[in-house]
C-alpha positions as CSV (number, residue, x, y, z in Angstrom):
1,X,0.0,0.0,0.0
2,X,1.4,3.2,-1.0
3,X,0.5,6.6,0.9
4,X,0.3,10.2,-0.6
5,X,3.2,13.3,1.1
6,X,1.8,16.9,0.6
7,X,3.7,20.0,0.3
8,X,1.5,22.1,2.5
9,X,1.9,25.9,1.8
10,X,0.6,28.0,4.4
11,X,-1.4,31.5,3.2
12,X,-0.5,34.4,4.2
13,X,-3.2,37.5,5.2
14,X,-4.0,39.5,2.1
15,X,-1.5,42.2,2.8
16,X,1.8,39.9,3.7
17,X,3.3,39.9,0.5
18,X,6.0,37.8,2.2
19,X,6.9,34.0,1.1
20,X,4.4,31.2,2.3
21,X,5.0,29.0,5.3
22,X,6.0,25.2,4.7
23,X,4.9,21.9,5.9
24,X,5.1,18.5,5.0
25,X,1.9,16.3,5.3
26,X,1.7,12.4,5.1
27,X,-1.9,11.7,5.6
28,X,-3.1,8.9,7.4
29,X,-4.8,5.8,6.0
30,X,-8.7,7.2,5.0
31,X,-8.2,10.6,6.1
32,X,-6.7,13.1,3.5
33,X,-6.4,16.0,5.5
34,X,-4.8,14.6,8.8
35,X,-1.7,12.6,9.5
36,X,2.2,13.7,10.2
37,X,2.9,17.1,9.5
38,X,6.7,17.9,9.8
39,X,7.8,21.5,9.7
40,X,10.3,24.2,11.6
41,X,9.4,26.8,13.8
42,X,11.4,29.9,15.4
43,X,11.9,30.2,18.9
44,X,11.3,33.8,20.6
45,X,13.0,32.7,23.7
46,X,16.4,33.4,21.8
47,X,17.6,36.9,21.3
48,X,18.1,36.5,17.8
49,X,15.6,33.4,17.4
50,X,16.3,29.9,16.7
51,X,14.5,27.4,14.4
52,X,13.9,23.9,15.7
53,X,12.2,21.0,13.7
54,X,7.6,20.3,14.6
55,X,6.4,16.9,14.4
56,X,2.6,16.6,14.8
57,X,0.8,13.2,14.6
58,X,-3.1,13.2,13.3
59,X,-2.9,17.0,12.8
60,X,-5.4,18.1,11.3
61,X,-5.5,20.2,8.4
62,X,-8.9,21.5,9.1
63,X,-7.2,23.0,12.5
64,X,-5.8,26.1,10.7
65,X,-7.7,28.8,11.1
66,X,-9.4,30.1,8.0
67,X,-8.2,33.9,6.6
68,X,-9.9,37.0,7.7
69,X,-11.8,38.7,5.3
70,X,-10.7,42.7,4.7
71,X,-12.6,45.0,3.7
72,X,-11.0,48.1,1.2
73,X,-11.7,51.2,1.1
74,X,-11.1,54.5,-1.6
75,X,-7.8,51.5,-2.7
76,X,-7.3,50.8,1.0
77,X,-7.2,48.1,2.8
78,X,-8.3,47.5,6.5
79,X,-9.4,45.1,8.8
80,X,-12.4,45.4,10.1
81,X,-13.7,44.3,13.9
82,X,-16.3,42.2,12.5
83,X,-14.7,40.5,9.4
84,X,-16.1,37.8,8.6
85,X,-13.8,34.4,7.5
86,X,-13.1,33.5,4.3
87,X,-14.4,30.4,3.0
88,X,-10.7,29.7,1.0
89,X,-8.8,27.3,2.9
90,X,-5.9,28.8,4.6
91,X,-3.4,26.7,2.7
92,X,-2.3,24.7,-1.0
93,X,-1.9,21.2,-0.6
94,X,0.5,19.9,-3.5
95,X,1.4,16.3,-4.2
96,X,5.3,15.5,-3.6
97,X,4.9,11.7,-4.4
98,X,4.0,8.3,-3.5
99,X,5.7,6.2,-0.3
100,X,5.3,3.2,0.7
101,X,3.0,2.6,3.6
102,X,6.2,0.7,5.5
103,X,8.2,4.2,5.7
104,X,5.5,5.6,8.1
105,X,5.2,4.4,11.3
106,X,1.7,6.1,12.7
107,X,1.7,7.1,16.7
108,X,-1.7,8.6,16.5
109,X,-4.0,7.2,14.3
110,X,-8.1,8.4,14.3
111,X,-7.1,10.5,17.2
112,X,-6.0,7.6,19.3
113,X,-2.2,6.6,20.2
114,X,-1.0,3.4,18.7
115,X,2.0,2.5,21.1
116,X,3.9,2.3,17.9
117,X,7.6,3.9,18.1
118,X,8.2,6.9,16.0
119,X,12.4,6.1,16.1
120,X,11.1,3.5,13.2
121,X,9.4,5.8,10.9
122,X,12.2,6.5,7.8
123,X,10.0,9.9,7.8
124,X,11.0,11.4,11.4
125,X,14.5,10.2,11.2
126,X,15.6,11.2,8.2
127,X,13.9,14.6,9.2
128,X,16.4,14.6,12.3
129,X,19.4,14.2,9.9
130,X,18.6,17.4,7.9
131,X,19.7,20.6,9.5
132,X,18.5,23.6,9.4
133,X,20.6,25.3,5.9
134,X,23.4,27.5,5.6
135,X,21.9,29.9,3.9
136,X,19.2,30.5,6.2
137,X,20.6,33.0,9.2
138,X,18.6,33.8,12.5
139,X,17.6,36.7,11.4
140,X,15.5,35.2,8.3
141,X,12.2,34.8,7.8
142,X,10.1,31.8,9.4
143,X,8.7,31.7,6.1
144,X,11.9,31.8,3.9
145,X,13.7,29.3,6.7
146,X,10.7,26.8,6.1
147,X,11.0,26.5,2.5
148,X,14.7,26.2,2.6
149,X,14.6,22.8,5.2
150,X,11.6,21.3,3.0
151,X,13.7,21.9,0.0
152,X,16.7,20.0,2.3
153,X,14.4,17.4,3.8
154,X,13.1,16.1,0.4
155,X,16.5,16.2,-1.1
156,X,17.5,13.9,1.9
157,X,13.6,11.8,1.2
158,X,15.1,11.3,-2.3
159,X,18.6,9.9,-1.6
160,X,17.6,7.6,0.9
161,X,15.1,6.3,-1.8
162,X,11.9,7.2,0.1
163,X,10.7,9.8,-2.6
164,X,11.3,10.1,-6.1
165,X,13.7,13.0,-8.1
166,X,10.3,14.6,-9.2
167,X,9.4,15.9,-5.5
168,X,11.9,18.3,-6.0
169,X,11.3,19.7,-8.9
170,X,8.0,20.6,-7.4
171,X,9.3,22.3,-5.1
172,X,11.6,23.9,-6.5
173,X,9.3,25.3,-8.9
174,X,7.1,26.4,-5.8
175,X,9.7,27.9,-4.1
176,X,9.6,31.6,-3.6
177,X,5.6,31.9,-3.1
């Protein structure tokens, strides 16, 4: 049995013109819009901030809040006290590939813990053997930081032979957005 991995790219609000936030999704079995989502974060606690890796089992895609709604005015834009939410989904999910169901080892599954042991799932640890780039600096973007480790993380998903070369030319062709 083979399972799908998303590229999920986050929206920004209407008037953030910055690059788009991140994630890897594998969905679990019968639910398309939940399973292990993989990402980095920035810590505050750190003067300059630090990134540090997310693993969330049977997240939820339907968890992210939807966009507010702005209203414009004479060209401008502001947001009102009682926008209303968009009906758009707050993210693009975008098909990286086929894996096989044996490189994901599911510790939540339908909301409920397996007892499974996540140190056997190819997907978490070849996550922990990709550091965060180079080229990112503390001082970067969340968003710019996130789409340079997915970029990393599938490189590392396609040498190990867990994704095919065709997941990165995806996102390379996303990246920037």
């Amino acid at each position: 049995m083979v399972r799908p991995v998303f590229l999920i790219i986050l929206a920004n609000p209407p008037e953030d013109n910055r690059s788009h936030h991140w994630a890897i999704l594998v969905p679990e079995p019968g639910r398309s819009d939940a399973g292990k989502y993989i990402t980095i974060g920035k810590s505050s606690l750190h003067r300059d901030g630090g990134f540090f890796k997310i693993y969330k089992h049977g997240y939820d895609l339907e968890a992210i809040p939807k966009l507010p709604t702005w209203e414009t005015e004479n060209g401008s834009s502001r947001f009102e006290e009682e926008s209303t939410t968009s009906d758009e989904p707050r993210y693009e999910k975008v098909l990286l590939g086929m894996l096989p169901d044996s490189a994901v080892v599911d510790i939540v599954l339908n909301d409920q813990p397996t007892g499974q042991d996540e140190a056997e799932d190819a997907f978490v640890v070849e996550a922990e053997k990709v550091d965060i780039p180079d080229n990112v600096s503390r001082g970067d973007s969340l968003q710019k930081a996130s789409q340079e480790w997915v970029a990393a993380y599938i490189q590392q998903l396609i040498a190990v032979g867990v994704l095919e070369q065709g997941a990165y030319t995806v996102v390379e062709n996303r990246r920037g957005r």
